[in-house]
N, C-alpha and C positions, 0 to 999 in steps of 0.2 A: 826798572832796568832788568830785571830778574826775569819778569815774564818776557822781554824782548828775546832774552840769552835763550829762555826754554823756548818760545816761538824757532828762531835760529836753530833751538838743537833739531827740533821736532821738523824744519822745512830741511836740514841737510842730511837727514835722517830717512826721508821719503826720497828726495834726490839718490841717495847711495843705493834705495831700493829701487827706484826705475833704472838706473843704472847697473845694477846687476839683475834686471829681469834682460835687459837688451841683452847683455855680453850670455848669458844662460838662452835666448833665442836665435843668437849668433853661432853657439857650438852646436844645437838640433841642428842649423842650415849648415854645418857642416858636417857632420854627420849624417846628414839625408843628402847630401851633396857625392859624399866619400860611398854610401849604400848604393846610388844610381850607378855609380862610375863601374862599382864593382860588378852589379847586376849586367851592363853593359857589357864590360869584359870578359864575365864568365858566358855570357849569349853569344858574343862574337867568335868564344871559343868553340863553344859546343856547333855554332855554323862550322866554323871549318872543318871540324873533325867528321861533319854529316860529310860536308862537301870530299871529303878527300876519304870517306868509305863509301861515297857512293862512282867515284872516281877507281874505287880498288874493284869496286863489284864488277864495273865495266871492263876494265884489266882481262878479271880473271873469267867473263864471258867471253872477250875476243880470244884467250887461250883455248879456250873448250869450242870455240866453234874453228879454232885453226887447228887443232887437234882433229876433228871429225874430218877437216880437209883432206888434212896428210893420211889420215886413213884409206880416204877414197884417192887419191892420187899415190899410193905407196905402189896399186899395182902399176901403174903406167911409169912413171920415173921415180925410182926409190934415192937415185943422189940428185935429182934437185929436191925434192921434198925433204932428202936431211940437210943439206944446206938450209934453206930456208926457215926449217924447223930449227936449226940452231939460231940463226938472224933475230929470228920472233922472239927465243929466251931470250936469248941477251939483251935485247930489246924492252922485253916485258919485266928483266929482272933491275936492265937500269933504270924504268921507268919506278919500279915500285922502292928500290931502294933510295933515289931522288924521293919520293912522296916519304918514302919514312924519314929521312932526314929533313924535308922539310918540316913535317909534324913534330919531331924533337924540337926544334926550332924554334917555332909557332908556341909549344908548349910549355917550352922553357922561359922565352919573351913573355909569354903572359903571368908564367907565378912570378917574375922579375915586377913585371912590371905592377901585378896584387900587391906583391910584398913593398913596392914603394910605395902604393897607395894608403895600405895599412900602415906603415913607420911614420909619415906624412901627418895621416888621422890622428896617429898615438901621440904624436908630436906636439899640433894644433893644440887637442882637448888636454894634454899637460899644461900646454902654456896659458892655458885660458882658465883653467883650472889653477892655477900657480895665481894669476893675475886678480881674481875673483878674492882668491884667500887675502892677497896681501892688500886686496881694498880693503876689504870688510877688518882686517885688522887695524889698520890705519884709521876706519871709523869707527871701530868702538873705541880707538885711544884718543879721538879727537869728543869723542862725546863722553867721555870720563874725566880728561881735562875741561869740556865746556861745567860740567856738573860742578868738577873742583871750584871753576873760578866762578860759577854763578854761589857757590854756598859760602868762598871766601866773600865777596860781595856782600848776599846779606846779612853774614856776620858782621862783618865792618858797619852797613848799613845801619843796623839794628844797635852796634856798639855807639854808634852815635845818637842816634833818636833816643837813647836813654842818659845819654849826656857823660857818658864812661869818657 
């Protein structure tokens, strides 16, 4: 009866260990889950920020070359060319303060949306971390109760084969 009880302890003892090798392979795939998403995030970022200076370069080249316009047209009509010249600032100034509020935007949305993704993570690997602890507690107090009642056992056993 003894050696069954220590069979028992020693096969739920390998169990509780493949069991926390899973749940410890479960938090890596999240964690390598949480590391892609982030990698993603910060690449999509750094796209738009290429896309919208290379958006400004353009801007501030049609400036310079409608600047050289009005130059050459300042001698022939000097009030349409500052008409015009004003049309194109304002123009050029709503165009870029729209791209800068969209980039606030853009950049704010993304540490939102990092910072959910890391609270998320921290979250998961507490819980799983939490969960893990309070197995492994619950097996060593189930394999120190198994010990107790196997040694009550051959106590008892042994009290009788001797005729006590």
């Amino acid at each position: 009866m003894v050696v069954v009880v220590m069979v028992a302890v020693v096969v739920a003892v390998v169990m509780v260990a493949v069991v926390m090798v899973v749940v410890v392979v479960a938090v890596v795939m999240v964690v390598v889950v949480v590391a892609v998403v982030m990698v993603v995030v910060v690449v999509a970022v750094v796209m738009v920020v290429v896309v919208v200076a290379v958006v400004m370069v353009v801007l501030v080249m049609v400036v310079v070359v409608l600047v050289v316009a009005v130059v050459v047209v300042v001698a022939v009509v000097v009030v349409v060319v500052a008409v015009v010249v004003v049309a194109v600032v304002v123009v050029v100034v709503a165009v870029v303060v729209v791209v800068a509020v969209v980039m606030v935007v853009v950049v704010v949305a993304v540490v939102v949306v990092v910072a959910v993704v890391v609270v998320v993570a921290v979250v998961v690997v507490v819980a799983v971390v939490v969960v893990v602890v309070v197995v492994a507690v619950v097996v060593v107090v189930a394999v120190v109760v198994l010990f107790v009642v196997a040694a009550v056992v051959d106590v008892d056993v042994v009290g009788r084969c001797q005729g006590l």
